[in-house]
VEXDREN-2710 file (C-alpha; in Angstrom, 1 decimal):
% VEXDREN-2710
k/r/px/py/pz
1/UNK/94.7/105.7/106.9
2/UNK/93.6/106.7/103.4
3/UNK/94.1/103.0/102.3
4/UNK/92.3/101.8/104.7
5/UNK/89.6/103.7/104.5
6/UNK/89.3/103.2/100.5
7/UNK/89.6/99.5/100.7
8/UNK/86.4/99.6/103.6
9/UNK/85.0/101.5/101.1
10/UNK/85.4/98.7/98.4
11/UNK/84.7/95.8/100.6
12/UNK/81.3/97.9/102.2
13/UNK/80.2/98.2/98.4
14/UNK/80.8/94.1/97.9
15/UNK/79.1/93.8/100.7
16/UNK/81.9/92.2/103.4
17/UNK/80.2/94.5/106.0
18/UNK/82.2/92.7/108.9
19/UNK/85.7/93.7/106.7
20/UNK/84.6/97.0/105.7
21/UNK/83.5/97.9/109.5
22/UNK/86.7/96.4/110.3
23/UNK/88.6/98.5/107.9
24/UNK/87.2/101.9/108.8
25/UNK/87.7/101.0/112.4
26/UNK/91.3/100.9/112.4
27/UNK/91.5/103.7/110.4
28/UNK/89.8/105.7/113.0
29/UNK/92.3/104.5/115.5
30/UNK/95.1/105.5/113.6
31/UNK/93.3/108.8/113.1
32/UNK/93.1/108.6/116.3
33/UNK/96.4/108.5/117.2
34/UNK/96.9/112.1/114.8
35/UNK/94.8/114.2/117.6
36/UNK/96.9/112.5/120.8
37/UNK/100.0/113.5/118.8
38/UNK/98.8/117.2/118.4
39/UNK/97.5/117.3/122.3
40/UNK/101.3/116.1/123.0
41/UNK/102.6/118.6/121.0
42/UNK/100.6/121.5/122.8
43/UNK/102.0/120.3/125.7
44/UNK/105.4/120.1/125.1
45/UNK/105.3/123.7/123.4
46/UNK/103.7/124.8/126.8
47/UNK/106.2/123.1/128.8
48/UNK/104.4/121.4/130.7
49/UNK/104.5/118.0/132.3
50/UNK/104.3/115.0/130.2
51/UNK/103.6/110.9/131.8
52/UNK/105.9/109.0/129.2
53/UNK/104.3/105.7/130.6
54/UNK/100.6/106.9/130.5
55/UNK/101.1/108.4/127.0
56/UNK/102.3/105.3/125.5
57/UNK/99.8/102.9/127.2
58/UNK/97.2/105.3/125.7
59/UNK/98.9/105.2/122.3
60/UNK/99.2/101.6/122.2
61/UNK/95.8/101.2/123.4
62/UNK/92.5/100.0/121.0
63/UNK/89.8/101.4/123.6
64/UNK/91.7/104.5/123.8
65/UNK/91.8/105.6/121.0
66/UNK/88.4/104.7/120.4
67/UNK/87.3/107.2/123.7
68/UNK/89.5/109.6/122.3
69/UNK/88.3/109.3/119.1
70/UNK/84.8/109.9/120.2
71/UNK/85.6/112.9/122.5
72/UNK/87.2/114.8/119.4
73/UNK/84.3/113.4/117.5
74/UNK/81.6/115.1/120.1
75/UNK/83.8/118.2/120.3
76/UNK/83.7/119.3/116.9
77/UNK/80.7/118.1/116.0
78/UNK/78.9/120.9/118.0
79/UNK/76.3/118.7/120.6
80/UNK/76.3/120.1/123.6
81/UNK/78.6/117.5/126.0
82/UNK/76.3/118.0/128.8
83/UNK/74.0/115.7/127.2
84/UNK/77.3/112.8/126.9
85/UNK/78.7/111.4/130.4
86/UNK/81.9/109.8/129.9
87/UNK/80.8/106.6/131.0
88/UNK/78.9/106.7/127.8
89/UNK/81.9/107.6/125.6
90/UNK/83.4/104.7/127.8
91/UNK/80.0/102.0/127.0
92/UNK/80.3/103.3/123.3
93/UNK/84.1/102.8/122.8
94/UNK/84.1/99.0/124.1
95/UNK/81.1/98.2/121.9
96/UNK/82.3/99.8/119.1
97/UNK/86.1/97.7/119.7
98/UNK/84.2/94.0/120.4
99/UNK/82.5/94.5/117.2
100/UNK/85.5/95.3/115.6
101/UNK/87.1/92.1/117.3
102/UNK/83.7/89.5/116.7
103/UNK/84.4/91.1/113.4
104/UNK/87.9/89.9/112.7
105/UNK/87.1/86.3/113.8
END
């Protein structure tokens, strides 16, 4: 994740804005993936129930990490979620994951 964050960075500053966005949006999904891996872990310390199938599709999955990078994203950053339906999380992760693919081709 660092890498790829520090060569956006570089890319950003040559101005390959396309790369760079490209860059710091995969780094976000792997980020992504740190916070799904820590909600696992809580529930395998509580015991309780884990869907195998549905984790890994998630996992796997650009847009989902995207959404779950934006609900950890709204969650810390103090706004108050009532003013942030899901179906904008939703609208905001597939824009943000076509630009990264327009981006890559």
């Amino acid at each position: 994740m660092k890498k790829l964050s520090e060569e956006s960075a570089i890319l950003f500053q040559a101005t390959r804005y396309a790369r760079a966005f490209t860059l710091s949006h995969l780094a976000r999904e792997e980020l992504s993936k740190v916070v799904m891996l820590m909600a696992l872990d809580g529930k395998l310390k509580s015991n309780l129930r884990i869907d195998w199938n549905s984790f890994w599709k998630r996992f796997r999955n650009h847009k989902a990490k995207i959404t779950n990078s934006e609900i950890w994203l709204l969650s810390i950053s103090g706004l108050n979620s009532s003013l942030v339906s899901m179906e904008m999380v939703d609208s905001y992760a597939n824009a943000l994951n076509d630009l990264k693919n327009n981006s890559l081709y």
